[in-house]
N, CA, C and O atoms as a Maestro MAE file, in Angstrom:
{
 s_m_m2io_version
 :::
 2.0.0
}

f_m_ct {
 s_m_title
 :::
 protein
 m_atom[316] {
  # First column is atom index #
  i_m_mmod_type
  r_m_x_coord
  r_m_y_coord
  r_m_z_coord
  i_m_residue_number
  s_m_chain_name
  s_m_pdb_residue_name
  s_m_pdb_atom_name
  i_m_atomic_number
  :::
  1 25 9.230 9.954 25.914 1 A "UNK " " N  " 7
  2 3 8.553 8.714 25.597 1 A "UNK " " CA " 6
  3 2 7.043 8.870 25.657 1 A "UNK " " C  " 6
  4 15 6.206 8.030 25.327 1 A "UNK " " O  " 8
  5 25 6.820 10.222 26.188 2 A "UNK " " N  " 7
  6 3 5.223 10.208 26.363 2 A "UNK " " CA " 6
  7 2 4.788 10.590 24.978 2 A "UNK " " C  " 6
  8 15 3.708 10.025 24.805 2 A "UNK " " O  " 8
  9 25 4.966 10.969 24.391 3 A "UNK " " N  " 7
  10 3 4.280 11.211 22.911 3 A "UNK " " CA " 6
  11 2 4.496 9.959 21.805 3 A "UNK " " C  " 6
  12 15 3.590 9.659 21.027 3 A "UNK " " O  " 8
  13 25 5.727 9.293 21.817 4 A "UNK " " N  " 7
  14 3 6.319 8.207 20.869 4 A "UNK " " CA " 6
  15 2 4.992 7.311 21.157 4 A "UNK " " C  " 6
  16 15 4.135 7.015 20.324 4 A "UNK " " O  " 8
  17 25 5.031 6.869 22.841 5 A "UNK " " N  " 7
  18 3 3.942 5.644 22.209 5 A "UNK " " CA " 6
  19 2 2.500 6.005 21.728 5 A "UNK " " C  " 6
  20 15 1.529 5.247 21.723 5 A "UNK " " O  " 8
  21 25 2.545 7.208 21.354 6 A "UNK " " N  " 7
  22 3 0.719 7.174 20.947 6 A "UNK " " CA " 6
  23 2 1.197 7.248 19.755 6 A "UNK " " C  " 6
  24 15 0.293 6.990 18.961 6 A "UNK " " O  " 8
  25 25 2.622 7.575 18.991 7 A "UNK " " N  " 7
  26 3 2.700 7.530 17.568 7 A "UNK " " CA " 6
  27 2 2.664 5.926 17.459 7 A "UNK " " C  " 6
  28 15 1.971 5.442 16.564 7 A "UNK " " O  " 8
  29 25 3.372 5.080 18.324 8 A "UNK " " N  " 7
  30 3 3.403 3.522 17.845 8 A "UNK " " CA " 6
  31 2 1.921 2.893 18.340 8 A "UNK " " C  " 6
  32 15 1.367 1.949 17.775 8 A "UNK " " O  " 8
  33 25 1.529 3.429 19.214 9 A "UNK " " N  " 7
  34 3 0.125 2.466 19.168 9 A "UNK " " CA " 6
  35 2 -1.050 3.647 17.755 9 A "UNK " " C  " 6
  36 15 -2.057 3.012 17.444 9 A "UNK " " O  " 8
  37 25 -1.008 4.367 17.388 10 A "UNK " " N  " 7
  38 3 -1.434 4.593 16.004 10 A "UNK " " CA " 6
  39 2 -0.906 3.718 14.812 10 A "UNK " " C  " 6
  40 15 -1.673 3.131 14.050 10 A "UNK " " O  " 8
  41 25 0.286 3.681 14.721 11 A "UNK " " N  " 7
  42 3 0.593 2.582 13.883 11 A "UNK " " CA " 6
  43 2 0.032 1.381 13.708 11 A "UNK " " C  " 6
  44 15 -0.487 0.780 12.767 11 A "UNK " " O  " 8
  45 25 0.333 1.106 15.197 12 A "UNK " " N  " 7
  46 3 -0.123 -0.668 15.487 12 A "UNK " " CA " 6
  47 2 -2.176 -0.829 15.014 12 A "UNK " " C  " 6
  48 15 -2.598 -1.802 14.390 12 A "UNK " " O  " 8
  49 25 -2.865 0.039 15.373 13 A "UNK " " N  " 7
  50 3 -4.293 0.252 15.270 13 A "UNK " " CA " 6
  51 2 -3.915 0.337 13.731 13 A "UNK " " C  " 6
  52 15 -4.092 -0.719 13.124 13 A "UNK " " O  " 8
  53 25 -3.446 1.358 13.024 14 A "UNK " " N  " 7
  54 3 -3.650 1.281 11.494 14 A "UNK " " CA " 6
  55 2 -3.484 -0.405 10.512 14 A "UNK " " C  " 6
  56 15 -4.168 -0.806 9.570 14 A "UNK " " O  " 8
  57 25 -2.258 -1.094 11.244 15 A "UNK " " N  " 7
  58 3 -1.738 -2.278 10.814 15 A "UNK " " CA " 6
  59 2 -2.543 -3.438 11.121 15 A "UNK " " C  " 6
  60 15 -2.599 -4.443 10.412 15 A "UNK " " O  " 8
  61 25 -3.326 -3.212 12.488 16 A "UNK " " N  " 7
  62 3 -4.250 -4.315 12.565 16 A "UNK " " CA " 6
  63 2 -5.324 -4.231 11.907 16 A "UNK " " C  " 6
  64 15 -5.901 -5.212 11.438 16 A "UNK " " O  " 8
  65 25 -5.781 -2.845 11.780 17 A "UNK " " N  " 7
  66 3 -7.307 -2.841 10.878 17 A "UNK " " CA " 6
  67 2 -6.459 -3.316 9.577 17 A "UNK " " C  " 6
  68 15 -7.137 -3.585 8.585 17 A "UNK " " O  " 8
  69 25 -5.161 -3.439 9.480 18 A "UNK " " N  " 7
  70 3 -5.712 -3.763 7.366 18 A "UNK " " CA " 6
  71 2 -4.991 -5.302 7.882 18 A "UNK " " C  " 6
  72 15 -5.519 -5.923 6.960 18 A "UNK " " O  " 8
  73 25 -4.492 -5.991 8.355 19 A "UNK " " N  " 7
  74 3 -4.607 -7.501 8.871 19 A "UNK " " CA " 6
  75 2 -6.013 -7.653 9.248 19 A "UNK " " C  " 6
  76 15 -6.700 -8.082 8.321 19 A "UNK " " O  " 8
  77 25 -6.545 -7.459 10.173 20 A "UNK " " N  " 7
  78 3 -8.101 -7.625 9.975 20 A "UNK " " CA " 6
  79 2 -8.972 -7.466 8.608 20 A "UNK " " C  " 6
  80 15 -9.950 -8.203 8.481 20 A "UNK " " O  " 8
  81 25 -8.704 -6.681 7.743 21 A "UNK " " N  " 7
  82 3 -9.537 -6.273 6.168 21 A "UNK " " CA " 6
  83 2 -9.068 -7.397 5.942 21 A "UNK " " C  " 6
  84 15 -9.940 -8.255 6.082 21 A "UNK " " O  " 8
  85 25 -7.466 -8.068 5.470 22 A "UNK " " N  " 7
  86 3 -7.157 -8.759 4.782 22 A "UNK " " CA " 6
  87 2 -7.760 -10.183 4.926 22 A "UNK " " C  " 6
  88 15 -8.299 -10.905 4.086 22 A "UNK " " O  " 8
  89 25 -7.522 -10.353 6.152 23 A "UNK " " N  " 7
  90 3 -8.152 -11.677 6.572 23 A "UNK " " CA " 6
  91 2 -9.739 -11.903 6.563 23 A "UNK " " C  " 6
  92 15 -10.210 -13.035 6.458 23 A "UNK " " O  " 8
  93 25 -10.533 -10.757 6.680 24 A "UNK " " N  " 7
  94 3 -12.513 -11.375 5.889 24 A "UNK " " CA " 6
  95 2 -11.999 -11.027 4.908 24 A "UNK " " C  " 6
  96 15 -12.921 -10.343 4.466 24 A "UNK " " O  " 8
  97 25 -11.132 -10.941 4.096 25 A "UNK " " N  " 7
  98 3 -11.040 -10.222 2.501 25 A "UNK " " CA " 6
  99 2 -10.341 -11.674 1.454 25 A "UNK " " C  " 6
  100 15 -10.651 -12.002 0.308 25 A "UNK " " O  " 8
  101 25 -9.532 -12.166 2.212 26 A "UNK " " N  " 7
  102 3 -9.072 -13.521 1.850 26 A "UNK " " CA " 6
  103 2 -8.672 -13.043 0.495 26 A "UNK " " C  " 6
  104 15 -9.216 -13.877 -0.229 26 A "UNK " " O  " 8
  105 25 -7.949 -12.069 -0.409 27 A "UNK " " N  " 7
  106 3 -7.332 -12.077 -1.414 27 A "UNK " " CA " 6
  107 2 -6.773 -13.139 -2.456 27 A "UNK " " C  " 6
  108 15 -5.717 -13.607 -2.030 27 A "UNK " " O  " 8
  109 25 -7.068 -13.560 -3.437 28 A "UNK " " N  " 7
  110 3 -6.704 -14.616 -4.212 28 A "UNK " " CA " 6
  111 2 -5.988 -13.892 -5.339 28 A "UNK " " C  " 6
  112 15 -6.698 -13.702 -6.327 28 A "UNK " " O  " 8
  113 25 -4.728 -13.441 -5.414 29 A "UNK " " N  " 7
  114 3 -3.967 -12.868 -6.630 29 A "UNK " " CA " 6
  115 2 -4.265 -13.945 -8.216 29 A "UNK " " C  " 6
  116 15 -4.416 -15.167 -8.229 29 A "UNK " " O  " 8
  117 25 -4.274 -13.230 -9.123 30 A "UNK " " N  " 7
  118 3 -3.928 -14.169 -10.072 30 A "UNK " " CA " 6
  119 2 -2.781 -13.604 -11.084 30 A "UNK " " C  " 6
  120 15 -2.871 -12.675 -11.887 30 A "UNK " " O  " 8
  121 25 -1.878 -14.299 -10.848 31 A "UNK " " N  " 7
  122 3 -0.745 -14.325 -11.019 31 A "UNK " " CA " 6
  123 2 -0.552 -15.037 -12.857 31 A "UNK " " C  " 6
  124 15 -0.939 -16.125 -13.282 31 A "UNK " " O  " 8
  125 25 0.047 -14.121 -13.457 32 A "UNK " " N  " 7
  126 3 1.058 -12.894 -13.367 32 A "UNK " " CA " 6
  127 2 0.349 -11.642 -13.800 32 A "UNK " " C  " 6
  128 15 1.021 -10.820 -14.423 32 A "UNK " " O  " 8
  129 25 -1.022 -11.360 -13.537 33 A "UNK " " N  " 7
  130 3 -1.901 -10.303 -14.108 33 A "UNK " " CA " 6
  131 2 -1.939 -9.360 -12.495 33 A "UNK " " C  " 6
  132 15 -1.848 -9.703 -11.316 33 A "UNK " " O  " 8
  133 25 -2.059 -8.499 -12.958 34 A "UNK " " N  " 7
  134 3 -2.496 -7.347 -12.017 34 A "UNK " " CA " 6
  135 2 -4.045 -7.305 -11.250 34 A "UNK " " C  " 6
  136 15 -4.643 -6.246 -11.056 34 A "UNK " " O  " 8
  137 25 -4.567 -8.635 -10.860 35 A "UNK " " N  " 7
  138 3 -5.694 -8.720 -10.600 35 A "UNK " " CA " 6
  139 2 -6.454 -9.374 -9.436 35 A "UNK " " C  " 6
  140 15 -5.883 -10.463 -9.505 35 A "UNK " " O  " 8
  141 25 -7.223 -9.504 -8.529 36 A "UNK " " N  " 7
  142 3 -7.303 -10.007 -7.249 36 A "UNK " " CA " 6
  143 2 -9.071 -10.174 -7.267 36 A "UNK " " C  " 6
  144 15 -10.033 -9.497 -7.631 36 A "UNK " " O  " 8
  145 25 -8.822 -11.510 -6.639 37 A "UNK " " N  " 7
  146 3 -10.787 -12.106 -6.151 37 A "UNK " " CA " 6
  147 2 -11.237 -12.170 -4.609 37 A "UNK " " C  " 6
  148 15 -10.673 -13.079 -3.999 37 A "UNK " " O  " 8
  149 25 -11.648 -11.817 -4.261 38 A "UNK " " N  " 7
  150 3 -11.663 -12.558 -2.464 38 A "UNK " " CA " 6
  151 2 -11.790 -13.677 -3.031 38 A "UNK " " C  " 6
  152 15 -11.984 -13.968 -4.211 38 A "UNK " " O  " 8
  153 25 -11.620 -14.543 -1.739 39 A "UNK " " N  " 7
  154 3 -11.867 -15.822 -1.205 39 A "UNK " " CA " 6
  155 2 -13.515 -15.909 -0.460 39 A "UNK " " C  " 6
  156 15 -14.382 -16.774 -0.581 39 A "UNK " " O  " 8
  157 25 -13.501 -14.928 0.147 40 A "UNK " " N  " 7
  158 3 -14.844 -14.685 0.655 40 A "UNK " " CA " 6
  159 2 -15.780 -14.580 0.075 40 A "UNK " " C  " 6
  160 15 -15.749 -13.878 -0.936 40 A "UNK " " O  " 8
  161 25 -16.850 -15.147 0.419 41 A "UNK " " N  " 7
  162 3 -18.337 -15.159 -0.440 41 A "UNK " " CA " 6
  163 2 -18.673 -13.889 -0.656 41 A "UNK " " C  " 6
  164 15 -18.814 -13.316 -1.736 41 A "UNK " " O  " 8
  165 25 -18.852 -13.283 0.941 42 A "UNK " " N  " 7
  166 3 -19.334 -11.878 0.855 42 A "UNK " " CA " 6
  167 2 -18.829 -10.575 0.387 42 A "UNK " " C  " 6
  168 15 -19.392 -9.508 0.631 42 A "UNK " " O  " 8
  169 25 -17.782 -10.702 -0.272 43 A "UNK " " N  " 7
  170 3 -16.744 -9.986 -0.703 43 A "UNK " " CA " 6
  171 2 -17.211 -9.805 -2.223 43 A "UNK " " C  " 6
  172 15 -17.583 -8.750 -2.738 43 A "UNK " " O  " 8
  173 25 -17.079 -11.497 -3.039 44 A "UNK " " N  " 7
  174 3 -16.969 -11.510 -3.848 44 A "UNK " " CA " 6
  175 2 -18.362 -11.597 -4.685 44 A "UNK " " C  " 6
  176 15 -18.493 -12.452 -5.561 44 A "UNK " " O  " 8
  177 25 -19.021 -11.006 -4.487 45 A "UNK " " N  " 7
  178 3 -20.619 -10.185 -4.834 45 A "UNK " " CA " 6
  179 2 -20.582 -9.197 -6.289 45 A "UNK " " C  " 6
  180 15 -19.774 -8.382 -6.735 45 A "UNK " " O  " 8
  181 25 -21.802 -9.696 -6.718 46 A "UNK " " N  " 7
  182 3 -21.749 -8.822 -7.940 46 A "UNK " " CA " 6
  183 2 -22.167 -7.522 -7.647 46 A "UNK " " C  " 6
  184 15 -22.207 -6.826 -8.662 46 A "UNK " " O  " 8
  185 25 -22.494 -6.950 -6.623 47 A "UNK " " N  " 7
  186 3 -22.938 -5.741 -5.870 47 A "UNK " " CA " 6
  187 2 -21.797 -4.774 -6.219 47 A "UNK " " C  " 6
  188 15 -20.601 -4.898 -5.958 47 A "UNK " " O  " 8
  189 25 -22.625 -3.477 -7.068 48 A "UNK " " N  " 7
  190 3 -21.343 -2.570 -7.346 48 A "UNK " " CA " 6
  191 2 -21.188 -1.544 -5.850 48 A "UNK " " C  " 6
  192 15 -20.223 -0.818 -5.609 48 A "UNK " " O  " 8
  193 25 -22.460 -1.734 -4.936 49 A "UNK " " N  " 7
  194 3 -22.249 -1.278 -3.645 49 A "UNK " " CA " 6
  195 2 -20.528 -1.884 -2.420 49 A "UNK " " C  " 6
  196 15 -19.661 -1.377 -1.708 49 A "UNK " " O  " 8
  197 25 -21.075 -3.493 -3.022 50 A "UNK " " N  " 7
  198 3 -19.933 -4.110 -1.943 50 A "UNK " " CA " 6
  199 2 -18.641 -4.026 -2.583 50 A "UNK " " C  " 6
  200 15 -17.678 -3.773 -1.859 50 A "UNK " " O  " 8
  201 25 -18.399 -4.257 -4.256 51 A "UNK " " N  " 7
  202 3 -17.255 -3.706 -4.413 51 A "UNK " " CA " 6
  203 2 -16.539 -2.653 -4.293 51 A "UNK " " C  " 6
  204 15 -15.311 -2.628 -4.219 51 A "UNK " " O  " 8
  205 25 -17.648 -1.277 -4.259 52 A "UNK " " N  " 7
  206 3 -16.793 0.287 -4.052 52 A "UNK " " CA " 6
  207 2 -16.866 0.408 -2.450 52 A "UNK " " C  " 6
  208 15 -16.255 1.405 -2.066 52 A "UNK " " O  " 8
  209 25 -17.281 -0.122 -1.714 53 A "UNK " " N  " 7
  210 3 -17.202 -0.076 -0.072 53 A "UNK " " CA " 6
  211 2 -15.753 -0.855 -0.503 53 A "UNK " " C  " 6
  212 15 -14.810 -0.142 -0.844 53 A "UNK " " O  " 8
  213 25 -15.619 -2.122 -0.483 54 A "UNK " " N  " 7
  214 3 -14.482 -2.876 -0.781 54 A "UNK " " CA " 6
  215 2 -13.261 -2.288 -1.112 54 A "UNK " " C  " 6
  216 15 -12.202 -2.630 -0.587 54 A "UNK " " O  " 8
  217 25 -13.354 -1.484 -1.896 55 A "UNK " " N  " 7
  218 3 -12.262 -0.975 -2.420 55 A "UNK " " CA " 6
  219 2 -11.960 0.516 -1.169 55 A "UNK " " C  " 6
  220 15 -11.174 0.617 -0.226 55 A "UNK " " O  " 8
  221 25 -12.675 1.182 -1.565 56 A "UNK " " N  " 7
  222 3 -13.032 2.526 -0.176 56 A "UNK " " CA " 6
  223 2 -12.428 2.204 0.932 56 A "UNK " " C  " 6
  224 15 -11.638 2.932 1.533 56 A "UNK " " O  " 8
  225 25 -12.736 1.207 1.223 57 A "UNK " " N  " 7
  226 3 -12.347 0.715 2.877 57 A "UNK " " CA " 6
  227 2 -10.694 0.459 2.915 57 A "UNK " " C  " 6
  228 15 -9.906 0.960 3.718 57 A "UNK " " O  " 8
  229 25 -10.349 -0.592 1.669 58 A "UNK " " N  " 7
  230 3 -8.943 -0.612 1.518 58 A "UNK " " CA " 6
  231 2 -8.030 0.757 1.766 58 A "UNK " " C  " 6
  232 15 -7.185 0.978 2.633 58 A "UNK " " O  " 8
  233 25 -8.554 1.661 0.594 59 A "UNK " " N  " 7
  234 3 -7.778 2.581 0.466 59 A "UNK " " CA " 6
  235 2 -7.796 3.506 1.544 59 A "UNK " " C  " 6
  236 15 -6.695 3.989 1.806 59 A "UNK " " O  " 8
  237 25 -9.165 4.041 2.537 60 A "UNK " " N  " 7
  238 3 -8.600 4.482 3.848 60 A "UNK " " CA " 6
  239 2 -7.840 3.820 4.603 60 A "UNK " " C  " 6
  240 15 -7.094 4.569 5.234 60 A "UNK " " O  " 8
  241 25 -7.695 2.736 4.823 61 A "UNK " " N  " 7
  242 3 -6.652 1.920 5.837 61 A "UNK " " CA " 6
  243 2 -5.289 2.255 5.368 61 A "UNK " " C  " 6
  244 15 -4.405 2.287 6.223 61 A "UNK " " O  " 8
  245 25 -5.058 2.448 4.424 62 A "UNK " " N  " 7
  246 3 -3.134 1.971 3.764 62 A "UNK " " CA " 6
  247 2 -3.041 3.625 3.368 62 A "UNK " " C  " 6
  248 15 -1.881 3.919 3.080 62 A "UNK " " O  " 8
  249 25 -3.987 4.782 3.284 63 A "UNK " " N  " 7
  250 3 -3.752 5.848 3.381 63 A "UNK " " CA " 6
  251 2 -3.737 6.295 4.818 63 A "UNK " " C  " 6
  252 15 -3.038 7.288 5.022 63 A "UNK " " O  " 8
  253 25 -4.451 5.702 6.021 64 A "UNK " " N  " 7
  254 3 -4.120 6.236 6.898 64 A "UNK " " CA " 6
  255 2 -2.952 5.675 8.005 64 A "UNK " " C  " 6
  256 15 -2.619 6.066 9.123 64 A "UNK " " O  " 8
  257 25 -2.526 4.627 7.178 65 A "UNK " " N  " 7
  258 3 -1.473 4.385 7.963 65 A "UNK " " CA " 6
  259 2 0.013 4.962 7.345 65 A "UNK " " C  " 6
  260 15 1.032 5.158 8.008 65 A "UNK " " O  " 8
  261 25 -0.155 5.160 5.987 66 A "UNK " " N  " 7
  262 3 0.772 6.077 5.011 66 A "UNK " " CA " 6
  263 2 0.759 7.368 6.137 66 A "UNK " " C  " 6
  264 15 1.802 8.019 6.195 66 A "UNK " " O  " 8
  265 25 0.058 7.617 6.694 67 A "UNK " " N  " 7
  266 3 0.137 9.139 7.492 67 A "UNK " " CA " 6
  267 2 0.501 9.020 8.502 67 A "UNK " " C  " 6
  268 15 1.062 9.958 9.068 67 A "UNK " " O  " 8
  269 25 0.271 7.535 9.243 68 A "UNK " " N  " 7
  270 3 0.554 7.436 10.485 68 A "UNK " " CA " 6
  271 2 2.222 7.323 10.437 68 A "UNK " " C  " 6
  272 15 2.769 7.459 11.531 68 A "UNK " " O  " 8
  273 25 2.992 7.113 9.409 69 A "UNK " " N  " 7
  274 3 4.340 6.583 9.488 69 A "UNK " " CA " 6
  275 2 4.949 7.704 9.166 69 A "UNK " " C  " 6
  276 15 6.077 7.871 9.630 69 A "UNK " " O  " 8
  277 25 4.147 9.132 7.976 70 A "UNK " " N  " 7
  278 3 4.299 10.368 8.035 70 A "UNK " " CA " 6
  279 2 4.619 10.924 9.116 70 A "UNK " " C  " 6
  280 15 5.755 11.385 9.222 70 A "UNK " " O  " 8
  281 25 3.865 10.998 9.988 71 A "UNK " " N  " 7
  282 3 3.991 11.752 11.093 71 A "UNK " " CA " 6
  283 2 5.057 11.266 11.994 71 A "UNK " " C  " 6
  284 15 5.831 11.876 12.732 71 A "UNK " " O  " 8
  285 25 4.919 10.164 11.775 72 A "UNK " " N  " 7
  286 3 5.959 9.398 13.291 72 A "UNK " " CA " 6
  287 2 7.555 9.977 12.495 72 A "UNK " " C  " 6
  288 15 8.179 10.708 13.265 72 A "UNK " " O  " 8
  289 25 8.097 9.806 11.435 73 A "UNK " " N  " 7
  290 3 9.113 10.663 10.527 73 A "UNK " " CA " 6
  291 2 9.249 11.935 10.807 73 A "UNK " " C  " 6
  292 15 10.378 12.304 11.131 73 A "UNK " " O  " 8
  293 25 8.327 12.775 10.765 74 A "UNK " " N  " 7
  294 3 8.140 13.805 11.112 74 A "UNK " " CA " 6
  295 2 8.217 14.289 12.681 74 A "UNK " " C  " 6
  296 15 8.546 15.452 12.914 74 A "UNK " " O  " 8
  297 25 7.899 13.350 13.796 75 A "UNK " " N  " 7
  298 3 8.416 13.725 14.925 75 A "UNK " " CA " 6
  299 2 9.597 12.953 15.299 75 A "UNK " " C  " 6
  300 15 10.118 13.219 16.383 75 A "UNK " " O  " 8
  301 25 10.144 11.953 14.497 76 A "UNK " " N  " 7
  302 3 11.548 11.922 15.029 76 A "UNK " " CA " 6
  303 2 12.742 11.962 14.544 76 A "UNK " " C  " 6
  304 15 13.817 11.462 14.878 76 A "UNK " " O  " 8
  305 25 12.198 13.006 13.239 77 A "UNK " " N  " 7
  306 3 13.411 14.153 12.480 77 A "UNK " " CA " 6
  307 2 13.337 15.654 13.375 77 A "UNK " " C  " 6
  308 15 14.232 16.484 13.213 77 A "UNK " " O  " 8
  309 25 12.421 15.862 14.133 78 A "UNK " " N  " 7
  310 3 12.158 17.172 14.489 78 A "UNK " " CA " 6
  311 2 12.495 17.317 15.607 78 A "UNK " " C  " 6
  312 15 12.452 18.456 16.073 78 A "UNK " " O  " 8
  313 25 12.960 16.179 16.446 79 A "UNK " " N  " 7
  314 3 13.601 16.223 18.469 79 A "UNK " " CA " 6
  315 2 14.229 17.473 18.111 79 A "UNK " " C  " 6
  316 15 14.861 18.111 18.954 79 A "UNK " " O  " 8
  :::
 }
 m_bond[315] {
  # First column is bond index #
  i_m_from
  i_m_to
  i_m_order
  :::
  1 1 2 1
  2 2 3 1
  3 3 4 2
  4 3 5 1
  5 5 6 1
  6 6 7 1
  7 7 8 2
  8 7 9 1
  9 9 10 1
  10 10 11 1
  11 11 12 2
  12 11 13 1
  13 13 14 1
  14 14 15 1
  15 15 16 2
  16 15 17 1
  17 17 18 1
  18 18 19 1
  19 19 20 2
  20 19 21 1
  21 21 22 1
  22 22 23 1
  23 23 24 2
  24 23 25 1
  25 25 26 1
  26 26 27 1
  27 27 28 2
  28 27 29 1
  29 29 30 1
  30 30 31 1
  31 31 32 2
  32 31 33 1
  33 33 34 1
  34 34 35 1
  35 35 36 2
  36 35 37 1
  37 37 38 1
  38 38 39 1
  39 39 40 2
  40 39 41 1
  41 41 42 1
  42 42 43 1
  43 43 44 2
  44 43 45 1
  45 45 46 1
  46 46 47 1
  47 47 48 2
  48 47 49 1
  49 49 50 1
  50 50 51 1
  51 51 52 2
  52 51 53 1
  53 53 54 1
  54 54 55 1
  55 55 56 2
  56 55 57 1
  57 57 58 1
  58 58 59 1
  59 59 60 2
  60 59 61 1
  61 61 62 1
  62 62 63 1
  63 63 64 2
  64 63 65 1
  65 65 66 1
  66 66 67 1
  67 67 68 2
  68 67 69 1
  69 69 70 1
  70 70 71 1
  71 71 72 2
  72 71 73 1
  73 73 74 1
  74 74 75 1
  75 75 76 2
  76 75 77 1
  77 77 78 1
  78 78 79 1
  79 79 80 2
  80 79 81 1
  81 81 82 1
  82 82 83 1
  83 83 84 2
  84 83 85 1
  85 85 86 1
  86 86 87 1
  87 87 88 2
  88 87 89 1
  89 89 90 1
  90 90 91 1
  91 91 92 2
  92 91 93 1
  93 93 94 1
  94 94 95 1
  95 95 96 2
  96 95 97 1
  97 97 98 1
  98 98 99 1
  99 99 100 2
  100 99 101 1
  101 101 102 1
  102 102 103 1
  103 103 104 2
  104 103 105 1
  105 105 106 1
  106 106 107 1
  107 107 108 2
  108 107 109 1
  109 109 110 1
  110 110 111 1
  111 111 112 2
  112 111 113 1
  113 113 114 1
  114 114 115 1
  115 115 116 2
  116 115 117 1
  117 117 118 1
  118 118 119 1
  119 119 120 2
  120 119 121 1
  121 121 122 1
  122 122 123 1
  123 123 124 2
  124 123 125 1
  125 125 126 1
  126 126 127 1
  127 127 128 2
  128 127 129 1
  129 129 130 1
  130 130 131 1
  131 131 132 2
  132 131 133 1
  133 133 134 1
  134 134 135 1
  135 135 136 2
  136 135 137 1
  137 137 138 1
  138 138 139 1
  139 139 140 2
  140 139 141 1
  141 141 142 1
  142 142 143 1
  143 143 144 2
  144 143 145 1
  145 145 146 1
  146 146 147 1
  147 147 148 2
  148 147 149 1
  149 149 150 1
  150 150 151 1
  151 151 152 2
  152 151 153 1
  153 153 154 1
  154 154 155 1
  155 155 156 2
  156 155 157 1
  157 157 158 1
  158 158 159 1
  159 159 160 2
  160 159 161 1
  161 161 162 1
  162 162 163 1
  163 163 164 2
  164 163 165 1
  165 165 166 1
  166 166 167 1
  167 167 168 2
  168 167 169 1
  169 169 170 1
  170 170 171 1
  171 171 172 2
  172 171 173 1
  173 173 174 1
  174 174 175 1
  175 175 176 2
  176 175 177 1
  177 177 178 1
  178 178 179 1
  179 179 180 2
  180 179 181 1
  181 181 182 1
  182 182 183 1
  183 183 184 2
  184 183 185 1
  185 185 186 1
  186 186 187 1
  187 187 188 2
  188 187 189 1
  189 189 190 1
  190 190 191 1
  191 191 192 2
  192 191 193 1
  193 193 194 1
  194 194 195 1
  195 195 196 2
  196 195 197 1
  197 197 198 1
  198 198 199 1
  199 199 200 2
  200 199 201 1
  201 201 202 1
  202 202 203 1
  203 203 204 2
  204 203 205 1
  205 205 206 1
  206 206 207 1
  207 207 208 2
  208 207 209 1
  209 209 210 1
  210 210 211 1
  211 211 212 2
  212 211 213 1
  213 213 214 1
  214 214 215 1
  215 215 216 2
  216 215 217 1
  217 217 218 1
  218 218 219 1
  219 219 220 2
  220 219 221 1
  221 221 222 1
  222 222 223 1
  223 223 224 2
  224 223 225 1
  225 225 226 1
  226 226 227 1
  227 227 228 2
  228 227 229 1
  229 229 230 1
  230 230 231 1
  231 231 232 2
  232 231 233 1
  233 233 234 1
  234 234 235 1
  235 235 236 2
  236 235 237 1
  237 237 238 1
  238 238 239 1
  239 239 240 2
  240 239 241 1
  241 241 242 1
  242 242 243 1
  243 243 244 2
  244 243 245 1
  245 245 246 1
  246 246 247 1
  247 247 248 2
  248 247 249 1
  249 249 250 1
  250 250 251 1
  251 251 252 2
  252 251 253 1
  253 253 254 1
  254 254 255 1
  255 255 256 2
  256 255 257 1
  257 257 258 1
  258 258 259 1
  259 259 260 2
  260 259 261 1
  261 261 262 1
  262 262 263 1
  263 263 264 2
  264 263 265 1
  265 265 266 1
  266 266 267 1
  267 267 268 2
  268 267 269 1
  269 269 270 1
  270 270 271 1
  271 271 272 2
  272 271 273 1
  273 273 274 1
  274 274 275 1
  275 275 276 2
  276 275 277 1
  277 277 278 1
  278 278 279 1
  279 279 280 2
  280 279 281 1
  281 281 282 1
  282 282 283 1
  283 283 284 2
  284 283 285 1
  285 285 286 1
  286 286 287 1
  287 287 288 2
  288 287 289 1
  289 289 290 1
  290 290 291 1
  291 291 292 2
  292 291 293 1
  293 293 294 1
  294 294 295 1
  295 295 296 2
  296 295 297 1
  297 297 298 1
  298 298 299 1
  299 299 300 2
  300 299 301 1
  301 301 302 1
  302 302 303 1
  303 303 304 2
  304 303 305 1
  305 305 306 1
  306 306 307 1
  307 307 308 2
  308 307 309 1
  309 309 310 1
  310 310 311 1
  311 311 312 2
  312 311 313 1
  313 313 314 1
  314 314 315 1
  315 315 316 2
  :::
 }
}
């Protein structure tokens, strides 16, 4: 059990940072298109800086939790 919980509290840290993104990110889908606005002022900036941070930031979170669930697979196919 001494190794499992640092795989589940990695998880849990990966899952709250993108619940935290999501929530200042306030996502507004528009439905039925493949396309999304914040809700947030500061989000939704014509700044091609705040949109590629915006996007950047997404995609490390949901890639590093893609790894975090990697690994945890990986150590408990391997006992």
């Amino acid at each position: 059990m001494s190794d499992y919980k640092w795989y589940l509290l990695n998880q849990l840290s990966w899952s709250y940072a993108f619940d935290l993104y999501m929530g200042l990110w306030q996502p507004v889908p528009f439905w039925p298109f493949f396309m999304v606005n914040s809700g947030n002022s500061w989000f939704s900036t014509n700044s091609y800086f705040v949109q590629s941070m915006t996007l950047i930031t997404l995609v490390i979170i949901v890639v590093g939790f893609g790894v975090s669930i990697i690994i945890w697979l990986l150590h408990e196919f391997n006992k």
